[in-house]
N, C-alpha and C positions, 0 to 999 in steps of 0.2 A: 504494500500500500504506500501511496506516493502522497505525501502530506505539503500544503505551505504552511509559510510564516503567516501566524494572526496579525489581522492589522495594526494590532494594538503595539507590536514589533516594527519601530520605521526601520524602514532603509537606510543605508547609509546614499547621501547625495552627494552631487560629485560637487565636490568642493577642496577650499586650501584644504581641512581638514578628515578628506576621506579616509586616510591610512586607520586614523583615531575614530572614525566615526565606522569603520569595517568591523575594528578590534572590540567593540561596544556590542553592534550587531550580533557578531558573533559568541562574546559571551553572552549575549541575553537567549540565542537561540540554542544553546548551549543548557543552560539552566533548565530553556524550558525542555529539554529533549530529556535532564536527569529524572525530571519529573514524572515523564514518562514512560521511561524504559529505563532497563539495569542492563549491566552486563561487558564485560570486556572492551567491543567496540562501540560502544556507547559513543555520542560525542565526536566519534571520528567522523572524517570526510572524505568519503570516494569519489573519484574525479574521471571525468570521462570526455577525454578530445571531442571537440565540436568546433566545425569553423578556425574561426582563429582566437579559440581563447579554448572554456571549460566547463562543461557542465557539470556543477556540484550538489553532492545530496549529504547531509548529515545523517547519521547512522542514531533512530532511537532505539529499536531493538531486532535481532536477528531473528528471532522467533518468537510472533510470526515476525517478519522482514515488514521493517515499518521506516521509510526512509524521508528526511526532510529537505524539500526543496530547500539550496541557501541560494537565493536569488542577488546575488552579490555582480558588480561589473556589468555584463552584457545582458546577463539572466538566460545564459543556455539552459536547454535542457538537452537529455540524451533521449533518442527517438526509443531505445528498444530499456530503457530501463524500468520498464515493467515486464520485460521479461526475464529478468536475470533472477538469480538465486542467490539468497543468503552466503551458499561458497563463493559466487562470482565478487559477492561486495567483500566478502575477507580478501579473497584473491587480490582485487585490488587495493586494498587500505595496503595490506601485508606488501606487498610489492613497492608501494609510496614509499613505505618508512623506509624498507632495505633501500631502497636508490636513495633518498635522503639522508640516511647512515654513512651511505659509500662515498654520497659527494661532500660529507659534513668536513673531511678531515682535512 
């Protein structure tokens, strides 16, 4: 199930202060994702090429697979992400981090 953000949630706008106004966003969607799900990838975010940027879902819980739109930058979405599985979204978090890992150093 593919969820958005309440509107009660702004967006961040494009402004001097986007970077700080993203970081906000995303901890308020954050919170509201602990609230609703448990669990290891909680809170994470799978990211899936689109165009020329990303389409991003925050992770509230694997089971069942309950994923949150983060309508951040362009606001892709991914055409087949209702079709994927619960392993698809670890597959990619897991993936994220190890390439994030390898280029940290």
């Amino acid at each position: 199930m593919i969820y958005k953000a309440p509107d009660t949630i702004k967006r961040p706008s494009w402004n001097d202060d986007y970077e700080k106004d993203t970081e906000r966003y995303l901890e308020k969607l954050k919170n509201l994702c602990h609230t609703k799900g448990t669990g290891k990838y909680t809170t994470k975010i799978a990211r899936f090429q689109v165009g020329d940027g990303y389409a991003e879902y925050m992770v509230i819980s694997l089971r069942p697979l309950k994923l949150l739109h983060v309508d951040i930058g362009d606001c892709w979405e991914y055409q087949y992400i209702d079709r994927l599985k619960a392993t698809d979204i670890k597959q990619n978090i897991d993936q994220q981090e190890a390439m994030a890992k390898l280029f940290s150093k």
